[in-house]
C-alpha distance (Angstrom), angle and dihedral (degrees) to the residues before:
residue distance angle dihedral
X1 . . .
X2 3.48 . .
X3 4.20 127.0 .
X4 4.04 111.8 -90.9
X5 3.42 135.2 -141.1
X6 3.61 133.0 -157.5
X7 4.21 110.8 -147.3
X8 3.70 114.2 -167.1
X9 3.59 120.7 -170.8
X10 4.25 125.6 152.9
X11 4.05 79.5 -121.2
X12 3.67 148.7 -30.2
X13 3.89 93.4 -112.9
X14 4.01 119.3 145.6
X15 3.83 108.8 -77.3
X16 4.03 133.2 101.4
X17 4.19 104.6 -87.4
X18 3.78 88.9 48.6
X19 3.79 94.2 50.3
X20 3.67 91.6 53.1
X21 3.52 92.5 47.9
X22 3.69 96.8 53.1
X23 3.96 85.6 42.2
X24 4.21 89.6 58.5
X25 3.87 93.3 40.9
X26 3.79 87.8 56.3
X27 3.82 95.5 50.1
X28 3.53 97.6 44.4
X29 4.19 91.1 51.2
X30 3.58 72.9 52.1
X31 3.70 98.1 62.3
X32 3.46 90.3 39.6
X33 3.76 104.8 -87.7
X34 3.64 126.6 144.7
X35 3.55 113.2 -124.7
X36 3.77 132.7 -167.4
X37 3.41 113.3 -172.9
X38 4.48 110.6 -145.5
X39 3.96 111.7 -158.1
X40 3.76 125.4 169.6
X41 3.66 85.6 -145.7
X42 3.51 159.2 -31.3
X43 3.94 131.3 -74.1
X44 3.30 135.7 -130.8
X45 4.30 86.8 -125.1
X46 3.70 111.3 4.8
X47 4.09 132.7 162.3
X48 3.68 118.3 -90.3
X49 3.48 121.4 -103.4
X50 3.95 119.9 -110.1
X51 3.77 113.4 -115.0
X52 3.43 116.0 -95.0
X53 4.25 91.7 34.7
X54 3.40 107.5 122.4
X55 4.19 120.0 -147.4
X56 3.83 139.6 -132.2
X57 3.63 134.7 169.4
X58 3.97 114.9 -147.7
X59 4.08 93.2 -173.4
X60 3.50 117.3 119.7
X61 3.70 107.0 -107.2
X62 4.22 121.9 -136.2
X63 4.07 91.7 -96.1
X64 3.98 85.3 44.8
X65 4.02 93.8 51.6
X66 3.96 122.9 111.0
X67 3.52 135.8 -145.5
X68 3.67 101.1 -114.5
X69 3.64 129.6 43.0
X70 3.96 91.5 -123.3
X71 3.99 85.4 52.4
X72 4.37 89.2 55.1
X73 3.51 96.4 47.3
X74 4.22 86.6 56.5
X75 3.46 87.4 43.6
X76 3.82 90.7 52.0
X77 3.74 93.0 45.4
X78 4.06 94.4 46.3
X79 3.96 83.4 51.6
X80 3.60 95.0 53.5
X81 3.82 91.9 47.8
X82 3.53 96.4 49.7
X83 3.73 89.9 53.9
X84 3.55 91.4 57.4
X85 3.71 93.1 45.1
X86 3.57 87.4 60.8
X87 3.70 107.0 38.5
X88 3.99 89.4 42.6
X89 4.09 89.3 -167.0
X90 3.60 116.9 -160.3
X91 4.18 82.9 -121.6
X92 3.56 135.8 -6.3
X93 3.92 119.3 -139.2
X94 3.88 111.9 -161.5
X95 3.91 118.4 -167.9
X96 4.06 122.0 -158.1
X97 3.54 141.9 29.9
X98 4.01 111.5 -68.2
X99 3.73 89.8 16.4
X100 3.75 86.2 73.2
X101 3.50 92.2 53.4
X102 3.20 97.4 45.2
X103 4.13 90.6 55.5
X104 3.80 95.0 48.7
X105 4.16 90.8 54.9
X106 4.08 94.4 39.8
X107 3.73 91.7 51.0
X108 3.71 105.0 46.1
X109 3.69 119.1 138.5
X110 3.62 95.3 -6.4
X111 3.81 85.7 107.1
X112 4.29 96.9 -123.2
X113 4.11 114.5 137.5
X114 3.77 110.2 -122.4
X115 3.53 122.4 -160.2
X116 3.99 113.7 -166.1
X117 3.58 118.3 -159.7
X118 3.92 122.8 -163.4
X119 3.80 114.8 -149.2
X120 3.61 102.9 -161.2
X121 3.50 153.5 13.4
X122 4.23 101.0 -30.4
X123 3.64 101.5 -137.4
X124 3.81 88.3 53.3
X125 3.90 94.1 47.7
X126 3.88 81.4 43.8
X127 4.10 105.5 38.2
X128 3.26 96.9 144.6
X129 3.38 133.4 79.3
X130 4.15 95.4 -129.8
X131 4.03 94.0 44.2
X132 4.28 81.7 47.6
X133 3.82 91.7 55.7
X134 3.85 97.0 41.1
X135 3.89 95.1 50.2
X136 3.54 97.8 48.7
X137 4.06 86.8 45.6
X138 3.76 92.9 37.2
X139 3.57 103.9 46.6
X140 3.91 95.2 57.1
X141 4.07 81.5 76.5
X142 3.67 90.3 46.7
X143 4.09 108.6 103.7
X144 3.80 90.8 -144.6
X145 4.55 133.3 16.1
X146 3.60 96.2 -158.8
X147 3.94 106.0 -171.4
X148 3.38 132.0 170.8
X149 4.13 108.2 -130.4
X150 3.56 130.9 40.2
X151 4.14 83.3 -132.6
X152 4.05 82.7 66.2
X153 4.09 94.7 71.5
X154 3.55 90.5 64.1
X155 4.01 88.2 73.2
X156 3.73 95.2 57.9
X157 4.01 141.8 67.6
X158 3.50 118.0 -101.5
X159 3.39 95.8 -117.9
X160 4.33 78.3 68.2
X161 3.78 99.0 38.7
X162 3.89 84.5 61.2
X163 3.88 96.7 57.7
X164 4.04 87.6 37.5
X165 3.66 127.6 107.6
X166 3.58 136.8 174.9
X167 3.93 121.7 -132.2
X168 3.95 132.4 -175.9
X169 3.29 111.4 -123.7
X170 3.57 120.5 -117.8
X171 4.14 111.6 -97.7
X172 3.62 107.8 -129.0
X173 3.99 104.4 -111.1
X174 4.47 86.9 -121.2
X175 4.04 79.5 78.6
X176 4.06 105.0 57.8
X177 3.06 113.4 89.4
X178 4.14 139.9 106.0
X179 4.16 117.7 -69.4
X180 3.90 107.1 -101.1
X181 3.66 106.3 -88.1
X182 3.88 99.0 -139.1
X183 3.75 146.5 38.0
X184 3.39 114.2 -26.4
X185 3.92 112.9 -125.4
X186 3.89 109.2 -110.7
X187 4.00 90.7 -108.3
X188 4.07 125.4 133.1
X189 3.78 99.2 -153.3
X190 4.43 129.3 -174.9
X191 3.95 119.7 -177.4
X192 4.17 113.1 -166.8
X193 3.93 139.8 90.2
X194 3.41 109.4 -48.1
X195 4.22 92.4 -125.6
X196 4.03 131.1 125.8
X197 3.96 95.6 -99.2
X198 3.76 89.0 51.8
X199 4.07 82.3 49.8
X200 4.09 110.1 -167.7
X201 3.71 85.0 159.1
X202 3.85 80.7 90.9
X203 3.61 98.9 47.2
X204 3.51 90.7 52.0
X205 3.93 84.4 55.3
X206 3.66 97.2 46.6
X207 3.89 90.0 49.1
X208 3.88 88.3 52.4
X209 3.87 93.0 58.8
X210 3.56 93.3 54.4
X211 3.65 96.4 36.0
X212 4.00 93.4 94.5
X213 4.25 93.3 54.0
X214 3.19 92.7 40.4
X215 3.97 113.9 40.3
X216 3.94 100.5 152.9
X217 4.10 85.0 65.3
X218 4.14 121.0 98.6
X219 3.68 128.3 176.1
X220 3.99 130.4 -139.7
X221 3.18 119.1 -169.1
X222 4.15 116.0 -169.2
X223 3.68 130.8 -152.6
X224 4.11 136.0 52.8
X225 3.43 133.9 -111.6
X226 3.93 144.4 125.6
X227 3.79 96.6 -53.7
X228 3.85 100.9 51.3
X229 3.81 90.8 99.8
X230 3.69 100.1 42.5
X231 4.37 87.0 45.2
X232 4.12 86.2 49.1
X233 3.72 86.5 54.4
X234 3.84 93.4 43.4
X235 3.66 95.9 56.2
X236 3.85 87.4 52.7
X237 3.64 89.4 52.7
X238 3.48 91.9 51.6
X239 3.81 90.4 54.1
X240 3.99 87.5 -117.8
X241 3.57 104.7 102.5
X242 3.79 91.2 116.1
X243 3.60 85.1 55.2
X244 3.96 105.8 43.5
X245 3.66 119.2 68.3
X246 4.28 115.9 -160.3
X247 3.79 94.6 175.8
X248 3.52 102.0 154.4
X249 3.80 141.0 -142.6
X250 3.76 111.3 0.8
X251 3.88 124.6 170.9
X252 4.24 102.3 -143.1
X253 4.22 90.6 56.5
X254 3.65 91.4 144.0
X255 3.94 91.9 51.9
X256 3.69 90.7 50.5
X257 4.04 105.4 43.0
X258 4.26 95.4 44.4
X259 3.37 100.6 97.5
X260 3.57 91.6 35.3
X261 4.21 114.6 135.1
X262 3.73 92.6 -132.1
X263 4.22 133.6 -7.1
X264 4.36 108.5 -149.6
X265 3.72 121.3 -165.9
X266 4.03 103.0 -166.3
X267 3.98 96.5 -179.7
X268 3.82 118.4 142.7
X269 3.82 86.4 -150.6
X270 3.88 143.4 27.5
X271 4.03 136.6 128.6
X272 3.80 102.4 -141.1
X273 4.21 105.6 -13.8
X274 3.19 103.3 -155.0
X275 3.88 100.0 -165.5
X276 3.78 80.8 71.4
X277 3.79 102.6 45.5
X278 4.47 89.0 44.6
X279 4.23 89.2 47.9
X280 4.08 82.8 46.0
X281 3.59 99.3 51.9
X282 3.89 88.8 42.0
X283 3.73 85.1 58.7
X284 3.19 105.6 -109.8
X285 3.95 130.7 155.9
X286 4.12 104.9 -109.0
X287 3.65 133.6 -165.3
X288 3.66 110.2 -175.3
X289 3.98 137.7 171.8
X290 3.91 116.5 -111.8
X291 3.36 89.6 -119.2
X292 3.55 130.4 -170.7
X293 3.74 115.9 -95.2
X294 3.58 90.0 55.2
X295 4.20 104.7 -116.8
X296 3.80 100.9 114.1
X297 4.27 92.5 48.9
X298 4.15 81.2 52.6
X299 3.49 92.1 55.8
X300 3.68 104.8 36.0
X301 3.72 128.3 68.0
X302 3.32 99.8 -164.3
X303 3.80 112.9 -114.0
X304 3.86 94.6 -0.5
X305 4.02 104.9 68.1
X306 4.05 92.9 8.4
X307 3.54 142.5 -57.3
X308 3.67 146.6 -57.9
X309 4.16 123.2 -157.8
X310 3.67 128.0 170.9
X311 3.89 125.8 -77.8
X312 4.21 106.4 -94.5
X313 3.82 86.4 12.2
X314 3.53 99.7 148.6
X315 4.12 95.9 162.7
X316 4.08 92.0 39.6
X317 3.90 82.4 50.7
X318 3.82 95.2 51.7
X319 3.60 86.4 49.9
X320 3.45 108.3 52.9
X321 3.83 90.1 50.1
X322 3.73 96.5 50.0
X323 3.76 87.7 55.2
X324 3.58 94.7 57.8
X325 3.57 91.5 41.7
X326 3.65 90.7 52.5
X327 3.94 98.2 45.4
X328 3.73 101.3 27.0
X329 4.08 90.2 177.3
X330 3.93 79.7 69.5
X331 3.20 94.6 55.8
X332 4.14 101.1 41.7
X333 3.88 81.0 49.1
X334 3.67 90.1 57.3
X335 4.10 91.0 47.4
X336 3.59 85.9 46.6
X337 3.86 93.4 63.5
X338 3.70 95.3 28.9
X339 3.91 87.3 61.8
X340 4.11 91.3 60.5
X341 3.67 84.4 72.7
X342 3.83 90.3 76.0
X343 4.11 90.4 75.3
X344 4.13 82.2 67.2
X345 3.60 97.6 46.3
X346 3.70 114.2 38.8
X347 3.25 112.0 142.2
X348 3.82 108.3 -120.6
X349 3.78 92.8 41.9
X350 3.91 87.0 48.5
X351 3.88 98.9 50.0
X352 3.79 84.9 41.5
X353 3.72 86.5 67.0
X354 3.78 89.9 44.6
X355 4.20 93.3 49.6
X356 4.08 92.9 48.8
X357 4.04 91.2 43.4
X358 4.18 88.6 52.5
X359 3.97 90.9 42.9
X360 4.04 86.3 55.2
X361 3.67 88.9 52.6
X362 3.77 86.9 55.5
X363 3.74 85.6 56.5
């Protein structure tokens, strides 16, 4: 019988970590793994699971609920630990924030490896000043800290930093393919959940003060969230609404952004985005914030493969996209290098890395 993994995850709904987790589970049932996929719940619009990828809910159901809000959270943590009694994995991998916490406390003593991987910037996962204290305790029992910047280290104890490790994330296969061969169409595009940290509000203002030179230019942004309406209503605002597209969630992104003239990720903080790193290995001209967490400045060399503006930058923004609309060899010469970062991220060779680094946990 194959090795088995645990995966735990709040849920499998559309956004980067939960893509790359239902990217590893279907490589490893690929090499034979057993994989049993642990969500808190279910979303509204999540990713399918891969065949093979067996489910299980840890919420406490209605019968299972308590009176008090102290009296849930044991109830949820009993749950969780009697899920792992049974399923006795060979290693548990837990992606996110309180998650991680969550999997160190359940699994105590019962003698399972768990690796705990932080998706983005650390002292967002961990605002708070409880959450701070219990991952910098917590993790020193975790078998592996897999992060996804250098930068992220800096957040943690030493006696972390030394178990910690820093994996690419597996590209999702939609993403590899050849740079369009052509000119590009005159289209700004963004792909992520439509929320404040994510913060299209100032593409959308960038795009307007350029909107006048350029007039043949649109922008699409992808992706749903809170903000959708209030963006919508922006662009009318603006006097642009002709011109700015909000469509949502759509399943064939990569088919509709490749021959996009430029892809901009404006978020003031992410670990590794990965909407950035999949237009980038597609070949596409990027703009992205330097934002905190460190990912985008490992990716970018600024003016060689793309560029990098400031966090809330609106002007810097504006600029950077009027030069590659202006001198759109520029920009295809950035794509052009951008797109040698596929070699490094392929997605076989990537979850490869992931597979052997779990099996040493085992060890």
């Amino acid at each position: 019988m194959g090795k088995h993994i645990a995966l735990f995850i709040s849920s499998l709904r559309k956004g980067g970590s939960e893509r790359v987790l239902v990217n590893l589970a279907e490589y490893l049932v690929g090499q034979g793994w057993r994989v049993t996929m642990v969500t808190q719940y279910q979303g509204e619009v999540e990713y399918p699971l891969p065949e093979g990828v067996r489910r299980i809910f840890s919420e406490i159901t209605q019968e299972e609920t308590k009176r008090s809000r102290i009296g849930n959270f044991f109830a949820r943590l009993k749950k969780l630990r009697g899920i792992w009694k049974k399923e006795r994995p060979d290693v548990i991998l837990s992606f996110i924030g309180k998650n991680n916490i969550m999997a160190l406390l359940t699994s105590a003593f019962l003698g399972i490896p768990v690796a705990v991987s932080v998706r983005g910037e650390p002292k967002e996962e961990y605002a708070s000043r409880p959450l701070r204290i219990l991952s910098k305790t917590l993790f020193k029992k975790a078998a592996g800290v897999i992060l996804q910047s250098e930068r992220a280290k800096a957040f943690f104890p030493e006696s972390v930093r030394k178990r910690a490790v820093v994996l690419k994330n597996p590209l999702n296969p939609d993403f590899v393919r050849q740079p369009f061969d052509g000119p590009r169409e005159k289209e700004i595009v963004a792909v992520g959940r439509v929320d404040a940290n994510k913060n299209h509000e100032m593409i959308i203002r960038a795009f307007a003060k350029t909107a006048e030179r350029f007039p043949e230019y649109r922008l699409t942004i992808y992706g749903d969230g809170v903000l959708r309406k209030k963006l919508i209503k922006l662009s009318e605002e603006l006097g642009l609404s002709e011109r700015i597209s909000l469509p949502g969630s759509v399943s064939d992104v990569a088919d509709r952004i490749w021959r996009a003239g430029m892809f901009v990720l404006s978020s003031y903080s992410e670990g590794m985005p990965n909407t950035l790193l999949e237009a980038m290995c597609m070949g596409l001209p990027v703009i992205s914030t330097d934002c905190s967490g460190g990912g985008a400045a490992e990716l970018i060399r600024d003016n060689e493969n793309g560029k990098l503006v400031a966090p809330g930058d609106v002007d810097g923004l504006a600029a950077a996209m009027e030069e590659y609309m202006e001198y759109p060899e520029r920009a295809s010469a950035c794509g052009l290098a951008a797109a040698h970062l596929l070699e490094s991220y392929r997605p076989e060779a990537v979850a490869h890395t992931w597979m052997v680094y779990l099996e040493g946990l085992m060890r």
